[in-house]
N, C-alpha and C positions, 0 to 999 in steps of 0.2 A: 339533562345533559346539555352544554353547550354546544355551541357549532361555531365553525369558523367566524362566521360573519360576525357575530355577537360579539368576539373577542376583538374582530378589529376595529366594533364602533365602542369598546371603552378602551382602546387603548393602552399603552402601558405595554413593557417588554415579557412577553412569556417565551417558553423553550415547551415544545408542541413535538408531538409524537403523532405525527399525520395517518391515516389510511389512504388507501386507493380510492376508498369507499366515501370518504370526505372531501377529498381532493373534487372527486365527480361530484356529489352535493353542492359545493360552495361553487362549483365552475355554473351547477345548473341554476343555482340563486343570481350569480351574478347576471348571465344572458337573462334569466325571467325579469329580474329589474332593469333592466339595461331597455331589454325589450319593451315594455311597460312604459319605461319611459317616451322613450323613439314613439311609441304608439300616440301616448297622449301628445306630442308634440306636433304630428303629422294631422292629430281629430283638431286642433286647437288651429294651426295654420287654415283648415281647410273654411272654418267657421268662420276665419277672420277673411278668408278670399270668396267675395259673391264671384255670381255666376254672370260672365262678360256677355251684355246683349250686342247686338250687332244693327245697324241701318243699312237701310239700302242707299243707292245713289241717288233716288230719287227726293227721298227723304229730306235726305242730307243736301241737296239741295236747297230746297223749301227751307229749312233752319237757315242757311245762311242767305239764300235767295242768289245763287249763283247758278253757273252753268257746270253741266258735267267738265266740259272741257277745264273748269277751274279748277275742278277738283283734281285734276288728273294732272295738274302743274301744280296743286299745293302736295300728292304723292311724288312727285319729281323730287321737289326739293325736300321734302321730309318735313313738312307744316304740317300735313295731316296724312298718317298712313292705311292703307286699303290692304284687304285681306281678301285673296280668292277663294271664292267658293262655289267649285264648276267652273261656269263661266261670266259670273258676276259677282263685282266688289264689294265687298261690304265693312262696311268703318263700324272701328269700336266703340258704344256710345259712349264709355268714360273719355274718349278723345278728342269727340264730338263736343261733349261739357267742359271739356277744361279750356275748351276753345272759346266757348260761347261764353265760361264766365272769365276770360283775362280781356275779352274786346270791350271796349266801351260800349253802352248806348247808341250813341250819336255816329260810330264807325260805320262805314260801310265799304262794302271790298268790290273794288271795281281794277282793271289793267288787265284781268286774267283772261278775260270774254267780251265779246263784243256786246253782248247784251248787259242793261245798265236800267238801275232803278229809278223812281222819281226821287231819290233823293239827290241821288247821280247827277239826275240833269239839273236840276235845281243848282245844288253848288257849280257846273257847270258853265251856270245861265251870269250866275251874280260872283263878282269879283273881289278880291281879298277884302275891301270897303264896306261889304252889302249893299252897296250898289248891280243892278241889274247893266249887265254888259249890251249894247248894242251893236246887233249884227243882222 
């Protein structure tokens, strides 16, 4: 015996003498593939999304070599965003990396804190020329 489904994938006009009893068959194929689908769709998304690790502020610090205070005017503006949890921040590491790999090398982030690296004082020290400024 045929069934519904069979006849709509070849196609071509027939004239059908339905049941109740087919009508509910073909409605319970449809959801079970429908579903089936949705399902592998939802296993495959999930595979393709890792699991979000998180830093602390301390950390994340250390990587860029700045102050908390920096970090808390780069969440200002929206450079880098913090997630509470309790009552401490914690940054996304993929947020964290997409930071550390668009800065150059040779950058260094300094205006935000008072506190300043040796590379900080260095450029500082020596004037557009490389010449060392006297003062």
């Amino acid at each position: 015996m045929i069934d519904i489904m069979s006849l709509t994938r070849m196609g071509g006009q027939v004239a059908l003498t339905v049941t109740p009893e087919d009508l509910h068959h073909f409605a319970e194929m449809l959801l079970m593939k429908s579903r089936k689908e949705w399902e592998e769709k939802i296993e495959s998304a999930r595979k393709d999304e890792q699991e979000e690790t998180f830093l602390t502020t301390d950390e994340v610090c250390r990587i860029f070599n700045v102050c908390p205070a920096t970090l808390w005017q780069w969440h200002r503006t929206g450079y880098l965003q913090h997630i509470k949890f309790g009552n401490k921040n914690m940054y996304p590491a993929s947020a964290v990396k997409a930071i550390t790999n668009a800065r150059s090398l040779n950058e260094t982030v300094s205006g935000y804190c008072k506190r300043t690296s040796k590379v900080d004082k260095e450029m500082q020290k020596t004037d557009t020329n490389g010449r060392k400024e006297d003062k």
